[in-house]
PLY file of the C-alpha trace (Angstrom):
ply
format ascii 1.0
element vertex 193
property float x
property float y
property float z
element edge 192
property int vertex1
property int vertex2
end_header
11.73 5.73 8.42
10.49 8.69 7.23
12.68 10.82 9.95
15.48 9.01 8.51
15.14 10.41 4.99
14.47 13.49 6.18
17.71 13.37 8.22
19.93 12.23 5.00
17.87 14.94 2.91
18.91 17.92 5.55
22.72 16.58 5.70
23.04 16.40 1.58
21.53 19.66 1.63
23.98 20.81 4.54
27.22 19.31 2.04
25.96 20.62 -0.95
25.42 24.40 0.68
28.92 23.83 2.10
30.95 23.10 -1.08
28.90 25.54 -3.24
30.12 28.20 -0.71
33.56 27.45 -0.87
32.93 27.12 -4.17
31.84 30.76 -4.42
34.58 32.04 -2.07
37.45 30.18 -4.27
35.71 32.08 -7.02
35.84 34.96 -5.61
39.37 35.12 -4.28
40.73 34.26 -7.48
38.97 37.12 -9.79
40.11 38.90 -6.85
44.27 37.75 -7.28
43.95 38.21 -11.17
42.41 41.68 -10.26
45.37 41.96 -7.76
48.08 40.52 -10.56
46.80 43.01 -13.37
47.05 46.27 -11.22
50.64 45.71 -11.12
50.91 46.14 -14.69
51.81 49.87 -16.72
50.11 47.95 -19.54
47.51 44.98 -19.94
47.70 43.45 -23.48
45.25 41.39 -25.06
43.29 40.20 -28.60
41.10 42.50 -30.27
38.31 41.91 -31.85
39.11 40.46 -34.96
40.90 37.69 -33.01
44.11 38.30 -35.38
45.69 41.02 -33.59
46.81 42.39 -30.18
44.58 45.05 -29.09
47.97 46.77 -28.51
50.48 47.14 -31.30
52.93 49.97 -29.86
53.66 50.87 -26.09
55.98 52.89 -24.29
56.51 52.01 -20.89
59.23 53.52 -17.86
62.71 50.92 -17.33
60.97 48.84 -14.06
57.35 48.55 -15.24
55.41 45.46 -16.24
53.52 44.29 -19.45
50.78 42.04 -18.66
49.47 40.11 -21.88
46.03 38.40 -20.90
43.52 36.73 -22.81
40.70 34.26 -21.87
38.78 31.33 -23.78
39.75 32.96 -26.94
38.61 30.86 -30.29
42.18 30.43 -31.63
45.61 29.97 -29.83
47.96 32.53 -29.20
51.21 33.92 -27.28
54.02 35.60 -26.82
57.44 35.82 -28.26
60.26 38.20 -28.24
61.78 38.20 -31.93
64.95 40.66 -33.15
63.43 42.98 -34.89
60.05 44.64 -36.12
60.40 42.26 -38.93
61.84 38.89 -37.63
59.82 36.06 -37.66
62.21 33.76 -35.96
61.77 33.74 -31.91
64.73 34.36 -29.72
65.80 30.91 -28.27
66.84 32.88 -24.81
64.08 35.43 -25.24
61.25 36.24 -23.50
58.33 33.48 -23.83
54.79 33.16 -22.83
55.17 29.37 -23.94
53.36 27.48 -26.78
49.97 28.99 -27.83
46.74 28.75 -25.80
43.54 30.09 -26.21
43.77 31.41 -22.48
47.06 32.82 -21.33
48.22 35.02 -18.38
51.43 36.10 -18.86
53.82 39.26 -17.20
57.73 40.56 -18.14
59.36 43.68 -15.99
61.06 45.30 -18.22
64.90 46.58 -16.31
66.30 48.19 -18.61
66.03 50.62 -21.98
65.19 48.67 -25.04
62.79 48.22 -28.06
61.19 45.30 -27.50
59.69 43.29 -30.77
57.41 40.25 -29.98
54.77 38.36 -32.18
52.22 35.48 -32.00
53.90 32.50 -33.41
51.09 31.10 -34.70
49.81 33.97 -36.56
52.78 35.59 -37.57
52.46 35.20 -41.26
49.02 37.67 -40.69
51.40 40.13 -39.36
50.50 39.68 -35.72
53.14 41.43 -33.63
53.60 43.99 -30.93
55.92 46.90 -30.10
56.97 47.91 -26.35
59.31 50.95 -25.91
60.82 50.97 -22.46
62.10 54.54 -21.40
64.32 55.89 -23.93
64.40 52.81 -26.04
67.10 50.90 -28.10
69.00 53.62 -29.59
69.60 53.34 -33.62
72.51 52.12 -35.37
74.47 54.72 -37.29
74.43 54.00 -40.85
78.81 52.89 -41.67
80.15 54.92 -43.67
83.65 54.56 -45.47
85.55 56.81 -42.91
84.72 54.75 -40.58
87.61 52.44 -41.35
89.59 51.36 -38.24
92.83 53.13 -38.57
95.13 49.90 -37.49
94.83 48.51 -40.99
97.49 48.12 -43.30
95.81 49.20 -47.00
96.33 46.83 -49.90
97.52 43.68 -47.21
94.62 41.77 -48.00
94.90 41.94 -51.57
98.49 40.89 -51.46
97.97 38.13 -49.11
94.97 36.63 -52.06
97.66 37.19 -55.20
100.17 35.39 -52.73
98.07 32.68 -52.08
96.87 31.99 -55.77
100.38 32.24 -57.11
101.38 29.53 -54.53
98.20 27.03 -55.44
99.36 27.22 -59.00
102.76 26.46 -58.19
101.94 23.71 -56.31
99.48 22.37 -59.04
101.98 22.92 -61.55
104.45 20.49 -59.58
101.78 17.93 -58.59
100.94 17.67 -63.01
104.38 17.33 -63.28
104.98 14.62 -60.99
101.79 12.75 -62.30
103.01 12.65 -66.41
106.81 12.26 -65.60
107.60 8.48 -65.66
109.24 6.94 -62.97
111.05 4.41 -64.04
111.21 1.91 -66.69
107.99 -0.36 -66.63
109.17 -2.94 -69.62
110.19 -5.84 -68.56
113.26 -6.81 -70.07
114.52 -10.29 -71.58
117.30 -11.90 -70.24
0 1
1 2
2 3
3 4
4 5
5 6
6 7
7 8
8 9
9 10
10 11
11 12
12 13
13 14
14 15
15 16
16 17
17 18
18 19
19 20
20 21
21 22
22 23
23 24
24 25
25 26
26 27
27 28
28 29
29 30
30 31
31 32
32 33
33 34
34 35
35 36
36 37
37 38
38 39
39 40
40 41
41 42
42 43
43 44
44 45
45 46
46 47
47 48
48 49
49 50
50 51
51 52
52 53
53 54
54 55
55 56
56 57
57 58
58 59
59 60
60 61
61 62
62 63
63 64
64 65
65 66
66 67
67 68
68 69
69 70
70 71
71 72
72 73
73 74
74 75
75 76
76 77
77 78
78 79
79 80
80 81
81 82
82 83
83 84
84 85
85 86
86 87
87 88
88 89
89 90
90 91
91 92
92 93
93 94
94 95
95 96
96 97
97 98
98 99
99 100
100 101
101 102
102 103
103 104
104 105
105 106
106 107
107 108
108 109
109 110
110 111
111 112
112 113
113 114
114 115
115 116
116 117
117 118
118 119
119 120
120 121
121 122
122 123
123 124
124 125
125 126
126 127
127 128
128 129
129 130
130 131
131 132
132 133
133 134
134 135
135 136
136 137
137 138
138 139
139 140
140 141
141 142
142 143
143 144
144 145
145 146
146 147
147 148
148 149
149 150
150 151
151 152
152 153
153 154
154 155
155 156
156 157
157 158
158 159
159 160
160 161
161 162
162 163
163 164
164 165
165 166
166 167
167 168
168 169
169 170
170 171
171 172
172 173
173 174
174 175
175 176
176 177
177 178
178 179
179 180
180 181
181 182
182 183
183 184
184 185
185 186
186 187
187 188
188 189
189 190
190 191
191 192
């Protein structure tokens, strides 16, 4: 009997040393593909300190590179989303998305092409939490319009002509319409026979 136990002892201690070790080595292998995964970012991204913020606010990256925004077991949720400007609070419905918030989030964009990218933490936006990635030369700025810049296919004055037109016609045909309403059509007393 007691070789017995000491048989089913050795074999649970055999199992156990067996799926701790694969334990370790599934472990290991994935620190080791995260490690992997964030070397082929320009840029790794996370939460600083006060848990409110990204620890990076303004990047500039080269047209092909990767942003890697990572975070782990933070105490609130957070993530990623492109808006349309440095101000917008509104995400882009076809943007770029991390997904809703989580308090652990791995998430990567290659950027192809020039641009300013704006993004922010939906949750947190009202505290001002948002991010700024240059990519190469960046989204160049809008010229401020000026009045020569008037396209030269216009006809001056047509527009205002076209509203007097218009107004002169609605009165017209109110005029007629009041007309029609107070004019009596027809005799309505009955008469004796």
């Amino acid at each position: 009997m007691s070789r017995m136990v000491v048989a089913s002892l050795m074999m649970s201690l055999l199992v156990i040393g067996s799926v701790g070790m694969a334990s370790a080595q599934e472990s290991e292998s994935t620190t080791l593909q995260n490690e992997n995964q964030t070397n082929d970012c320009a840029v790794v991204i996370g939460i600083d300190a006060s848990g409110m913020a990204y620890n990076q606010t303004d990047v500039s990256i080269e047209v092909g590179e990767t942003v890697c925004w990572v975070w782990e077991n933070e105490s609130m949720e957070h993530n990623v989303a492109e808006t349309g400007g440095p101000n917008d609070n509104n995400r882009k419905l076809t943007g770029v998305y991390s997904g809703p918030a989580a308090t652990t989030v791995d998430f990567n964009h290659t950027f192809t092409e020039n641009m300013t990218f704006y993004y922010m933490c939906e949750p947190h936006v009202s505290m001002d939490m948002r991010g700024t990635i240059t990519v190469g030369t960046g989204t160049p700025a809008t010229p401020a319009s000026t009045m020569d810049d008037k396209p030269d296919d216009t006809v001056p004055g047509f527009g205002i002509i076209s509203v007097v037109l218009a107004g002169l016609g609605a009165v017209v045909f109110l005029r007629i319409e009041t007309l029609r309403m107070i004019t009596p059509r027809g005799s309505r007393i009955p008469r004796e026979i």
